[in-house]
N, C-alpha and C positions, 0 to 999 in steps of 0.2 A: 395513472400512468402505466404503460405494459410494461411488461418485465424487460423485454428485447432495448425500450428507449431508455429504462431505468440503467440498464448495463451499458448503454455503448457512452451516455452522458457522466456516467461513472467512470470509465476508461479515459474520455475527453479528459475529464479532470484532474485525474490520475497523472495520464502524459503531461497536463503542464504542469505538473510539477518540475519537471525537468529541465526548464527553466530556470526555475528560483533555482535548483540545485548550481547550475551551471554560475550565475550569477551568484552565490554566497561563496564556490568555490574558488571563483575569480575574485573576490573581495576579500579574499586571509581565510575565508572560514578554514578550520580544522577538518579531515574528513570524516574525521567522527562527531562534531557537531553538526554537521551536515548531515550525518547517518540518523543524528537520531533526533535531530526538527525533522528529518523526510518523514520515519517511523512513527512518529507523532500524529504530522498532518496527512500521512495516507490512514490513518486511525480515523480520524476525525472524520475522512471523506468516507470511510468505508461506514461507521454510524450512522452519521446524513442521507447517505442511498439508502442504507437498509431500511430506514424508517419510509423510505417510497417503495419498496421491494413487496409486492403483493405477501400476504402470510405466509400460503403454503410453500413458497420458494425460499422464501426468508427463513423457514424451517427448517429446509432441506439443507439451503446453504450451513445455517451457524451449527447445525449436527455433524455435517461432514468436518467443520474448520475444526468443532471441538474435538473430535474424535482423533484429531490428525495433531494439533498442536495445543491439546488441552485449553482452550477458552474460544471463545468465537471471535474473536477479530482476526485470529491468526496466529505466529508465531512472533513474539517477544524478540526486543531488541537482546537480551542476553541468550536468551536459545539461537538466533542464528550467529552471534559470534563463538559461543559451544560449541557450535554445529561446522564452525571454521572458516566462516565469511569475513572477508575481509569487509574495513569500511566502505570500500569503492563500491565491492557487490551489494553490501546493505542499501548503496544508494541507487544501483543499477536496477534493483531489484523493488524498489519502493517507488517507480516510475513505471513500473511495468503492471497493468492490468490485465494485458495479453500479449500478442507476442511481439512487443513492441522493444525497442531501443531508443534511451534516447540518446549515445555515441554515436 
């Protein structure tokens, strides 16, 4: 699979989460459980791609993530509430693969 179809069916996926989010939000959930099932399951999706992500991109990518938030998936649900996010944006922001919105 190319790199280009590997990322845009990663983002597909990514945005529906935005969905479930809207849906748990609408059903009681807390927005910090909601924060951190999103945090979880864009984890999950971001492993899943990478395992179809060609090597030498897959390379590139998880050096850059590390370098930036110490491990390759990204940055932790405790470093971005550190860092001063609220639950809402944890969730805004776990729906976003590019420059998408789902509000």
């Amino acid at each position: 699979m190319a790199g280009s179809d590997v990322r845009s069916r990663y983002e597909a996926a990514v945005s529906a989460l935005a969905e479930t989010a809207s849906q748990m939000l609408a059903a009681g959930s807390s927005e910090e459980q909601v924060a951190r099932w999103m945090v979880d399951r864009r984890n999950r999706l971001k492993e899943a791609y990478r395992d179809l992500t060609p090597p030498d991109l897959l390379a590139s990518i998880e050096a850059r993530t590390t370098q930036q938030y110490g491990n390759v998936l990204g940055p932790s649900i405790d470093q971005l509430r550190a860092a001063g996010k609220s639950w809402m944006e944890i969730i805004d922001s776990a729906v976003r693969a590019g420059a998408h919105s789902w509000r």
